[in-house]
N, C-alpha and C positions, 0 to 999 in steps of 0.2 A: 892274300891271293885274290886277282880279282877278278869277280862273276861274268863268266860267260857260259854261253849256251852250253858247249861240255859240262862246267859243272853244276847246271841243271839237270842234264844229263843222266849224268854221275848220283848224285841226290836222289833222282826217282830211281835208279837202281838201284840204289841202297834200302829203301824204302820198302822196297819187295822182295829182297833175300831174305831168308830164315837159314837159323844152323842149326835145324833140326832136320834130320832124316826119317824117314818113315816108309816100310814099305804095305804095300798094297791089300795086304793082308790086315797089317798089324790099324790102319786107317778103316778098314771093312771091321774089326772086333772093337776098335771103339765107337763107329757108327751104330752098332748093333746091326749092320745091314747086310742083303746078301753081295758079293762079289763074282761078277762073271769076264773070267780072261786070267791073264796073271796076278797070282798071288803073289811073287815075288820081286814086283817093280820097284824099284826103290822112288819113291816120290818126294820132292826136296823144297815145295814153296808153291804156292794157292795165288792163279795170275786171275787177270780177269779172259775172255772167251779169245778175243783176238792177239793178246798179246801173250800165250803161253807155251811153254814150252816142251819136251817130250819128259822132261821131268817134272813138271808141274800137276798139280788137280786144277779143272776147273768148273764152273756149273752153267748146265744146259736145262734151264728149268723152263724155259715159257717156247711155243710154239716157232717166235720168231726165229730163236737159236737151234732149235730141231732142223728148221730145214736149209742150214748152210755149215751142217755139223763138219763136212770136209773141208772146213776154212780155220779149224783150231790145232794149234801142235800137240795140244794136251797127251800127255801119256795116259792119265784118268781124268774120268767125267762122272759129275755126278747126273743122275737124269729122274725124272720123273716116274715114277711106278710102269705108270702105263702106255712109256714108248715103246715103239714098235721095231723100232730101229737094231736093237741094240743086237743082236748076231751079227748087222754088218760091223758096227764100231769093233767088237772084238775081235772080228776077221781081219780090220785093221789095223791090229797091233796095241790097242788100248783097254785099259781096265775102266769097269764099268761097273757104280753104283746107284742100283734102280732104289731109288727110298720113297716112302709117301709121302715127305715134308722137303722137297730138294733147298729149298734157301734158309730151314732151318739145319739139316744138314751140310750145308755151307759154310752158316756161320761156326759152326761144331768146328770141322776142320779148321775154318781162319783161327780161331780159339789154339787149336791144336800147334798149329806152325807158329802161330805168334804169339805165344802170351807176354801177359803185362811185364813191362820192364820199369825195376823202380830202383833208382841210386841207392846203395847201401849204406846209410849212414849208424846204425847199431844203434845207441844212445847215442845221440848225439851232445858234447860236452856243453853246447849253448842251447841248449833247448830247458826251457826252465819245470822241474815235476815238483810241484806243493805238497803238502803232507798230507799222509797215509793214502800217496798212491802208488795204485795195486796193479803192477804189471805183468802180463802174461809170458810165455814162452817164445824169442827171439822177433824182439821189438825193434820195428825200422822209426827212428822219432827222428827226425828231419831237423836243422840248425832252426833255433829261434820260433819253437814251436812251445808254447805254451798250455801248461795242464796242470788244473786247479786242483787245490785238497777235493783227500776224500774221492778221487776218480779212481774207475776199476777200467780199466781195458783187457781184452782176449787175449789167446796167442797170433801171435802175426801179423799183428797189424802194422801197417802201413801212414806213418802221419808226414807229409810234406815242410815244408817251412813256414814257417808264421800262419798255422796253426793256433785256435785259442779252443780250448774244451774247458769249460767252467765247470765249477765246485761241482759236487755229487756225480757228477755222468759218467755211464757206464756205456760199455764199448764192449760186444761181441768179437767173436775170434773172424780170423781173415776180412778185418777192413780195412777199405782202403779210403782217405780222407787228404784232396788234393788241396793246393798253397790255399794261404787267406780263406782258408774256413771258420766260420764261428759257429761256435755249438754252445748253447746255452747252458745254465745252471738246471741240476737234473736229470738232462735229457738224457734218454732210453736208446740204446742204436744196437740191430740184433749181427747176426753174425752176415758176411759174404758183403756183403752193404762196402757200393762205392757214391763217394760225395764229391765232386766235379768242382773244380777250382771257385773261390766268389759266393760260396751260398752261405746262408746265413740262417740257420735251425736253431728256435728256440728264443728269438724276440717277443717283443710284447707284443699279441694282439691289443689290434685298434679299437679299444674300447672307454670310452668318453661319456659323461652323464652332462645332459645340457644343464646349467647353472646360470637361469640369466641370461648375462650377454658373454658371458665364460663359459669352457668346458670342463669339464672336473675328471680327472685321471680315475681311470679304475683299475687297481693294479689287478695285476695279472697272474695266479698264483699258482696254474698249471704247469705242464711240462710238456714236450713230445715224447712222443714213441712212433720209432720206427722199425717195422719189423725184418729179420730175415731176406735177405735177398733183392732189398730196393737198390734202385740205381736214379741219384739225383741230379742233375744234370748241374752247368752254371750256373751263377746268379740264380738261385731259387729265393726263397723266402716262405721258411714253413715257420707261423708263430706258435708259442706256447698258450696251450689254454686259461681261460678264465680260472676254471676251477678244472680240476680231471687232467683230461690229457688230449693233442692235437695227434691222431692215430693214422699210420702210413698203415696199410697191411703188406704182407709178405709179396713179394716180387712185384710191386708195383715200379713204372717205371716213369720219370718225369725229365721232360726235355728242359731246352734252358728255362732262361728268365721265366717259371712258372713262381704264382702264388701262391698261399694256402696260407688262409689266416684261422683264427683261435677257434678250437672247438671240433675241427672236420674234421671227420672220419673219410679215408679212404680206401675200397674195401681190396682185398687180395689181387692180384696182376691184374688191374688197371694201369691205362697209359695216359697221361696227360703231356701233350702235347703243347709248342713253344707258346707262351706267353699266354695261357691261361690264366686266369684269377679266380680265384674260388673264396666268396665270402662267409662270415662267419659262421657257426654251426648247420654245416651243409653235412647230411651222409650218401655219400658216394657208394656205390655197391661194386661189386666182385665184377670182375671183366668188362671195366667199362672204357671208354674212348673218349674223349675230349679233345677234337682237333684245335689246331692251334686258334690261339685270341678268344677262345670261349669263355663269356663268362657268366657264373652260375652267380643266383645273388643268395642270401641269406637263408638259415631257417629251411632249407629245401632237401629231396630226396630226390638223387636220381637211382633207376633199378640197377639192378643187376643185366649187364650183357648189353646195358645202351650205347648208342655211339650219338655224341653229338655233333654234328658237322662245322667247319673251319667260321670265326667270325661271329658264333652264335650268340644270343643275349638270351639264358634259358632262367626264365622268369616263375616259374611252375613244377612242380613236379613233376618227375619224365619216368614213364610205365615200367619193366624190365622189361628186356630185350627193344623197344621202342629206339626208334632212329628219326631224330628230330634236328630242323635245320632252320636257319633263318634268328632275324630279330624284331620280335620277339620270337621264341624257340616254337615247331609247333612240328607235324608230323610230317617229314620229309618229301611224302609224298604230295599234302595239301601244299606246302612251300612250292615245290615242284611245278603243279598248278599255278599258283600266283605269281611266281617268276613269270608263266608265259603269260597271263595276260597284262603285268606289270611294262612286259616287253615292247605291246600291243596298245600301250596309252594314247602315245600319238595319232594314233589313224582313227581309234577310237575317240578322241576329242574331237578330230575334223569331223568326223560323221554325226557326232550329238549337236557343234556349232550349225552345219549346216543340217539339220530338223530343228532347231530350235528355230533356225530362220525361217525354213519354209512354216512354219505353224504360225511364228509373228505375223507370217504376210499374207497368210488366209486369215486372221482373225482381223489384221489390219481392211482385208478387203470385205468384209464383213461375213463371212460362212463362219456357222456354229458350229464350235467345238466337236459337235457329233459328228456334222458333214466331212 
């Protein structure tokens, strides 16, 4: 068939249907939240503000979309606790969901209308399973996925194509693990846990003994663990430990191409952001933030509830709750500072050249330094 603007067309509207139905009610007792207007609207797919429909939900979370709310067809809208608006919206014919959290309430819904869709392959007959492994309760194993002796997986998981899970590892129930994954010998993976096409858990940390003008391998004899509810984006790179274990905590969540080599700890729903690196025996604490290309070097501690700003080079140990930016890393706000006079170099140089002149040409004309 050949491509034309139709069926570009066509493709984005396929893209935004859902066959699921839900009505207004039944969306308000999954949100936990209150409902004002009809309980009985039937809501049929989650558009975004402008392009929605009277069957659609959509969300009104930030100011800008409060005050041009007459420009969405939406049947329902989710809004903010504390808008003010909302007896008109329902006087206008729409259901209205006031929540504290409007875009995590959002993504609930999206959740709702679209869940994961994943080809059924059962066992698949070319996927190769090694001995005494231990499968759980209604297994999706993808053609040409490989899985070593000795592996236990959950109930329902989900393994793509060429897939390799190595000797020992053990797999919690509802994971999902997308194409060309590699999971190492060992490795620990807890339950809910999705692994993003490309990543590779459970290589050697890069550790080398100088020998001379050689390096001398230091094998590597740990494992990972990953706990509960992580989500790893592409191409990662998590290695297995020296000795011990390379430790994700529970819902932490990591965008693509991140790092993480042997030994770190990262602590409970922390987000590490794209193309992070994190070197070896770093502990990372509980809600922390690593915007993208930050990188932490060895041996370090960052707190609990840090965020470290995009590009950093965090060389030191960073406080809990502390917000540090720059490179080297230091506290957001002195950065802050030194950006602006960093800004200010130039006019600053012309001003120091011309006093250094005017000084040359008093000392040249013979007045003392006092004068």
């Amino acid at each position: 068939m050949p491509v034309t603007d139709q069926n570009y067309k066509d493709s984005d509207d396929l893209n935004m249907k859902s066959n699921i139905r839900k009505s207004t009610g039944q969306i308000a007792q999954y949100l936990g939240s209150n409902l004002l207007g009809d309980t009985g609207k039937i809501i049929t797919g989650v558009a975004p503000f402008e392009d929605s429909s009277p069957h659609d939900i959509t969300l009104v979370g930030d100011v800008h979309f409060l005050k041009k709310l007459d420009k969405t067809l939406a049947g329902a809208v989710i809004v903010p606790e504390s808008f003010k608006g909302v007896e008109g919206l329902v006087a206008h014919g729409r259901s209205v969901f006031p929540v504290k959290n409007p875009r995590a309430a959002w993504a609930m819904v999206m959740q709702l209308f679209y869940p994961p869709f994943h080809p059924q392959w059962g066992m698949s007959n070319s996927a190769h399973k090694g001995k005494n492994f231990i499968c759980g309760k209604d297994p999706n194993i993808g053609p040409f996925a490989v899985i070593g002796d000795n592996v236990i997986i959950g109930d329902r998981v989900v393994i793509y194509p060429h897939v390799y899970i190595g000797e020992g590892a053990v797999l919690g129930d509802d994971v999902t693990i997308y194409a060309n994954v590699t999971i190492g010998d060992g490795t620990k993976i807890g339950s809910r846990v999705i692994i993003q096409p490309g990543t590779v858990i459970g290589s050697d940390g890069f550790g080398f003994a100088p020998d001379g003008e050689k390096w001398t391998k230091i094998p590597q004899l740990g494992i990972v663990q990953i706990d509960d509810d992580v989500e790893i984006g592409a191409s990662n790179t998590i290695d297995r430990a020296t000795f011990g274990k390379t430790l994700i905590g529970s819902g932490v969540k990591t965008d693509n191409q991140v790092h993480i080599a042997h030994n770190v700890t990262v602590g409970d729903n922390s987000l590490l952001v794209a193309q992070v690196g994190i070197a070896g025996s770093v502990t990372i604490g509980k809600h922390v933030i690593l915007a993208g290309q930050t990188g932490v070097a060895e041996h370090l501690t960052i707190g609990d509830g840090a965020i470290i700003g995009p590009a950093s080079g965090v060389a030191k140990d960073v406080p809990d709750k502390a917000v540090y930016s720059g490179a080297p890393a230091q506290p957001h706000r002195h950065w802050l500072r030194v950006q602006n006079v960093v800004a200010t170099l130039p006019e600053l140089k012309k001003r120091i050249l011309k006093l250094e002149s005017l000084v040359a040409g008093k000392t040249d004309s013979g007045e003392s330094e006092k004068d």
